[in-house]
VMD Tcl script that draws the C-alpha trace (Angstrom):
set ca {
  {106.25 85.28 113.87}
  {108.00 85.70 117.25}
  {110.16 88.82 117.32}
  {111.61 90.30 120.77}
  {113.67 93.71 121.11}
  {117.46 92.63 121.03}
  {117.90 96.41 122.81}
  {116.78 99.73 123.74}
  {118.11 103.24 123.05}
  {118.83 105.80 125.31}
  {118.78 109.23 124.55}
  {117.40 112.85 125.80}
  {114.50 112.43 124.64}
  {111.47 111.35 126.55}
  {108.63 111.78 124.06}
  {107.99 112.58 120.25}
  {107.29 115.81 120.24}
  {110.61 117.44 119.57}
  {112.43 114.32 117.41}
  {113.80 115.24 114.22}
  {111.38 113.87 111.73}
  {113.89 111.72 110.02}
  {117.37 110.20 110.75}
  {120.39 112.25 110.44}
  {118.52 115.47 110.90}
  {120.43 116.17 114.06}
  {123.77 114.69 113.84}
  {124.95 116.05 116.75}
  {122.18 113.90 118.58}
  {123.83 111.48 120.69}
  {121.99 108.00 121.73}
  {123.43 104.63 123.81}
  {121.96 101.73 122.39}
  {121.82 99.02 125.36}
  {121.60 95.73 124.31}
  {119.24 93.04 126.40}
  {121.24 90.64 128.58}
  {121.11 87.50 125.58}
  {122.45 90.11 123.20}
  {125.69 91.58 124.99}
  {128.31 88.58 123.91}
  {131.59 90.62 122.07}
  {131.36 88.57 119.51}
  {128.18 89.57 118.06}
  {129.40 93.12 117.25}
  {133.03 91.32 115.46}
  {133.90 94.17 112.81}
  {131.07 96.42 113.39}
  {133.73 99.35 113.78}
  {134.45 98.84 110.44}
  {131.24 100.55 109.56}
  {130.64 104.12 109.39}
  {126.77 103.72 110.09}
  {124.18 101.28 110.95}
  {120.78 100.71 109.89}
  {118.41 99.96 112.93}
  {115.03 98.11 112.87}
  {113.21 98.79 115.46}
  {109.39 98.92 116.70}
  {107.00 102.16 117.70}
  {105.91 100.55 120.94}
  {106.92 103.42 123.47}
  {104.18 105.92 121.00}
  {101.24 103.84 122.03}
  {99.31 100.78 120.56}
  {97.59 102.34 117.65}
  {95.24 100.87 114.63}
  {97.04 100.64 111.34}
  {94.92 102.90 108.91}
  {94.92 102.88 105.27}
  {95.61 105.98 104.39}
  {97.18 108.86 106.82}
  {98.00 112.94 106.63}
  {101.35 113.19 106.71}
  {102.30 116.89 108.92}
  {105.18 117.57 106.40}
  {102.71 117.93 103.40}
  {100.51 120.11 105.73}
  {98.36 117.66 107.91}
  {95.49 117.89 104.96}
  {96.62 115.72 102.28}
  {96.09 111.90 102.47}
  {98.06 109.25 101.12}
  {98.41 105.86 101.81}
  {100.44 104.59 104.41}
  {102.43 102.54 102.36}
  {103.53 105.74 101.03}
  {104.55 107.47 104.02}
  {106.70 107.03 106.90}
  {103.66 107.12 109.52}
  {103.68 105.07 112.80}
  {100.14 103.91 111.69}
  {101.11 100.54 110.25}
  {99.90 97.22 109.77}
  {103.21 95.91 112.12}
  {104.67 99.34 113.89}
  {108.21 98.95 112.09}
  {110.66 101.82 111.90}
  {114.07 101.87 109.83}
  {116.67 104.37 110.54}
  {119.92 105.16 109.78}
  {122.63 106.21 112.30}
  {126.33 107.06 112.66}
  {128.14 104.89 115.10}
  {130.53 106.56 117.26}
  {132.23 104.03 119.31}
  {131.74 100.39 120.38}
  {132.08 100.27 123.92}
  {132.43 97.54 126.68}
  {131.43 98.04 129.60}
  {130.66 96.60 133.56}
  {127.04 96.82 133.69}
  {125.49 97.03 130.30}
  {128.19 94.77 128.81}
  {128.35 96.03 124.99}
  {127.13 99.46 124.62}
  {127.21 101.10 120.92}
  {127.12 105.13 120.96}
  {125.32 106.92 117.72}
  {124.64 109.69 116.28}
  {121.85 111.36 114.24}
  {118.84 108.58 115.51}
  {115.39 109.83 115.44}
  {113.78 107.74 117.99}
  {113.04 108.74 121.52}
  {114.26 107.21 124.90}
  {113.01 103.39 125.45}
  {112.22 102.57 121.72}
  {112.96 98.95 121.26}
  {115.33 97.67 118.75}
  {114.68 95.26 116.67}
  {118.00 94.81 114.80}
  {121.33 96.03 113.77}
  {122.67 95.82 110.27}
  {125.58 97.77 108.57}
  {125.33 100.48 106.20}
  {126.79 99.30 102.51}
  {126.73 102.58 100.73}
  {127.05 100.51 97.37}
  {123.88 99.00 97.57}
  {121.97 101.03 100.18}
  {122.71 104.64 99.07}
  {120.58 105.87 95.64}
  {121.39 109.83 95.49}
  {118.95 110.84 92.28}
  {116.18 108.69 93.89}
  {112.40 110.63 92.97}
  {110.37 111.55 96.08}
  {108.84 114.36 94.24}
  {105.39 114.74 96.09}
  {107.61 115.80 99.67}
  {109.02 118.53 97.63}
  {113.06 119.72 97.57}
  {114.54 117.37 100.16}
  {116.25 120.20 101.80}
  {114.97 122.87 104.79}
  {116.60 126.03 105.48}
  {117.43 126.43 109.34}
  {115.48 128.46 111.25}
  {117.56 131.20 113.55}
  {117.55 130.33 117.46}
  {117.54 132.14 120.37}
  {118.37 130.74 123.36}
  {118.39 132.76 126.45}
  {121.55 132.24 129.09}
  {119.80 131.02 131.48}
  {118.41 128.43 129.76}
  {121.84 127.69 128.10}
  {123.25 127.43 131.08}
  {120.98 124.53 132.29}
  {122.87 122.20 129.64}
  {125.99 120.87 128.85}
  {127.74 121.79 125.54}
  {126.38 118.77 123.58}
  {123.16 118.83 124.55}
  {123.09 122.42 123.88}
  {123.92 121.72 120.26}
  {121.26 119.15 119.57}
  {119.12 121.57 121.13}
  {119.65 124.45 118.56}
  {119.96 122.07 115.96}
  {116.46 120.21 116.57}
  {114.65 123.82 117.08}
  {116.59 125.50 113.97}
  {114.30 122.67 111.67}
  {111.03 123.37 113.83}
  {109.70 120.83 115.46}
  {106.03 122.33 114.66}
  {103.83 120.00 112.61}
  {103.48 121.37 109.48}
  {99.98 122.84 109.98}
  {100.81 125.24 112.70}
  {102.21 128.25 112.36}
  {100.83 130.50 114.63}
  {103.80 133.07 115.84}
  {101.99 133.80 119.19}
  {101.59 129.94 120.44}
  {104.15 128.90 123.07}
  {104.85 125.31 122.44}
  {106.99 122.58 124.66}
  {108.48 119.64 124.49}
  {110.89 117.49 126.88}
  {114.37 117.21 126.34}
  {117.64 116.30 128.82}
  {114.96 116.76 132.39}
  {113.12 120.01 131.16}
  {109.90 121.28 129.42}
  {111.86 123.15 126.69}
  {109.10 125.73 125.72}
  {109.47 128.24 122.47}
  {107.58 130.18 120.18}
  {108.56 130.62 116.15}
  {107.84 133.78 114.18}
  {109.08 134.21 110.58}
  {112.39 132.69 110.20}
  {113.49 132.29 114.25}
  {112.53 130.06 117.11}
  {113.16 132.46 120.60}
  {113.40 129.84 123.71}
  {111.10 131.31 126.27}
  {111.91 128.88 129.20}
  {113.24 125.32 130.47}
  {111.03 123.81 132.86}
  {112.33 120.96 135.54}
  {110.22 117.69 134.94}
  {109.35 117.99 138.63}
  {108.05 121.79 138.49}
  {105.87 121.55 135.81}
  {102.51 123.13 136.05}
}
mol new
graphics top color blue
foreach p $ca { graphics top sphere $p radius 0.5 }
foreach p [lrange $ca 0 end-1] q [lrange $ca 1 end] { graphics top cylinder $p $q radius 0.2 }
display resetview
């Protein structure tokens, strides 16, 4: 089987740590999806606006070349139960495949990247390689009082965040947003929870770095790429 990406996304988001664990988690998360050279032809995207969102297939390639293991701990039940991974959503598969569903914003053409589609809500970091594009039917694709008991009640109250001016003031009004809205479902894996750890992640050209106690997540700092220590 011969499969090649078809694009990449672009986003603010440089590494894992930090994502929203699942699609849609941050809707105000805004991503470019480049198509490669082959792939930029008008015609190929013919009625795509009339499509709310998108399903994209895509591959795990920017998280590292890892061994597909039969059974993983997933960090939302803890990072101490194991299932199998046909069972979970883990990057630890057989063939590295993701699936995720985004909001498309606008279909764009444009003088370098040819055509450029703008969504929202994608949990994949900067780079990942896409697969494929398909639309979203929500006749056949949506199944509200589907059972995924063993995760629990599929909702999370936000956490309260505190974000210093100084930090605020490093980012633009989007990017601000996605910022309080990743941090407000804690980014922690789910076996951590210790209120005096500072931990970090990169987002928009800074080490974003933050500690959680109770219900809050306080910003301590935003650290340039270039001036990390």
């Amino acid at each position: 089987m011969d499969m090649k990406p078809i694009a990449h996304i672009q986003n603010d988001f440089p590494t894992k740590f930090g994502l929203p664990r699942q699609s849609g988690m941050s809707e105000h998360l805004i991503s470019r999806i480049v198509m490669e050279p082959a792939y930029r032809t008008p015609e190929a995207f013919r009625g795509i606006e009339d499509f709310d969102h998108l399903w994209l297939i895509w591959a795990f390639e920017p998280m590292g070349k890892r061994e597909w293991s039969p059974t993983v701990r997933p960090p939302k039940l803890g990072g101490n139960t194991r299932m199998g991974v046909f069972a979970t959503r883990s990057p630890n598969r057989p063939n590295p495949i993701g699936l995720t569903c985004v909001r498309l914003l606008s279909v764009d053409q444009t003088e370098t990247d040819g055509t450029v589609l703008t969504v929202a809500g994608a949990d994949l970091m900067n780079g990942t390689a896409i697969l494929d594009i398909k639309p979203y039917l929500p006749f056949a694709d949506s199944v509200p009082d589907a059972r995924s008991s063993i995760y629990g009640p599929q909702t999370q109250t936000p956490l309260t965040v505190e974000i210093p001016s100084p930090v605020a003031d490093l980012f633009s009004a989007e990017q601000l947003t996605t910022l309080r809205e990743v941090l407000s479902y804690d980014p922690r894996p789910g076996y951590q929870s210790d209120p005096d750890r500072v931990y970090g992640f990169s987002y928009a050209g800074y080490d974003v770095r933050f500690r959680v106690t109770n219900d809050a997540v306080a910003v301590t700092e935003a650290i340039p790429f270039d001036n990390r220590k």
